[in-house]
C-alpha positions in Angstrom: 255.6 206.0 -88.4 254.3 202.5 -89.1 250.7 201.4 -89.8 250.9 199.3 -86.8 251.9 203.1 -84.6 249.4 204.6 -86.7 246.5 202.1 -85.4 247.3 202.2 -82.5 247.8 205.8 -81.6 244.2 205.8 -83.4 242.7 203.7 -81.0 244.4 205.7 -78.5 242.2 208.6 -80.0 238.9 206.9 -79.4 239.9 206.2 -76.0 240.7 209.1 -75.3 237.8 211.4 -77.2 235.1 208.8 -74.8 236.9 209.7 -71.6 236.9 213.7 -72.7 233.4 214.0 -73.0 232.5 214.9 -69.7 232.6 218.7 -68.9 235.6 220.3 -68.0 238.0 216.9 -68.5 240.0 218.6 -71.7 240.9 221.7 -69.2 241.4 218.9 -66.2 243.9 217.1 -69.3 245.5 219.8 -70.1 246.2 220.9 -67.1 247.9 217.7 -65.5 250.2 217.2 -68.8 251.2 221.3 -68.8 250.1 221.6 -72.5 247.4 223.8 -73.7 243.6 222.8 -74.3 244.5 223.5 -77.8 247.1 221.1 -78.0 244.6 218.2 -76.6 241.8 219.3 -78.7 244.3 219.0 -81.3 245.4 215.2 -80.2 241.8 214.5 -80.1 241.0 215.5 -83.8 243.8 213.4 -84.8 245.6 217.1 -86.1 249.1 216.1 -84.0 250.0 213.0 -82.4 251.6 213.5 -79.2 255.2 212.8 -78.6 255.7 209.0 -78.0 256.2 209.8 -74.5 252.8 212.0 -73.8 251.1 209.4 -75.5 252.2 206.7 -73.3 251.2 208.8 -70.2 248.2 209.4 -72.3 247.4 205.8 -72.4 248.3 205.3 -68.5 245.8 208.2 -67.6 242.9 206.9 -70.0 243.2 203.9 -69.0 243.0 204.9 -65.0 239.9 207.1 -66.1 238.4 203.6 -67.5 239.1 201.7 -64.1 237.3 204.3 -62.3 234.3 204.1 -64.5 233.8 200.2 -64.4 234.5 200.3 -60.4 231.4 198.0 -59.0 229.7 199.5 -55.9 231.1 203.0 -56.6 229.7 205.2 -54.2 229.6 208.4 -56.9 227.3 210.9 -56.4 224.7 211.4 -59.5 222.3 214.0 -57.8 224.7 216.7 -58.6 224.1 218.4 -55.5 220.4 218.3 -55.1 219.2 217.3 -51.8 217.2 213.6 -51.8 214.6 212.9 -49.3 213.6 208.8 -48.0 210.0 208.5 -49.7 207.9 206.5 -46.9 205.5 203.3 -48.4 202.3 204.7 -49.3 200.9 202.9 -45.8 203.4 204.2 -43.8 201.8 206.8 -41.3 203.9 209.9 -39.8 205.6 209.1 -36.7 204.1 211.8 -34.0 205.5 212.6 -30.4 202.8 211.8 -27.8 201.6 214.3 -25.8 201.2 214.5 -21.8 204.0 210.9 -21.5 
């Protein structure tokens, strides 16, 4: 392997280590290449190198998972499944049914 391989399949790495921190992306990983979560953490600490090509669908899935990331507008939900409510201005009064129209 050349320095030039070796750089970038170590820039790869970092790629790669920033998209896996989220919970449960390793297993996700793992799961969609049919290797162990071993076998990535492995790839992650820089212990094995993938196969040349793993780490060019490697590269193809990192990359997708940056795309996603940067997406202006992205209509992700961050409340993790809590319920929001519309706060009213302070000068707002309730809305009340009339009675007897």
């Amino acid at each position: 392997m050349t320095a030039g391989q070796t750089s970038e399949l170590g820039k790869l790495r970092a790629r790669l280590i920033a998209a896996c921190e989220p919970a449960g992306v390793k297993t996700a990983l793992a799961k969609e290449f049919g290797v162990s979560t071993a076998a990535v953490s492995q790839w992650l600490s820089g212990k094995n190198d993938p196969k040349a090509e793993t780490a060019l669908r490697l590269l193809n899935w990192v990359q997708e998972r940056e795309a996603q990331q940067k997406t202006p507008g992205d209509a992700t939900n961050t409340t993790r499944g809590r319920k929001t409510r519309q706060l009213n201005h302070s000068n707002e009064k309730e809305s009340r049914p009339r009675r007897g129209s």
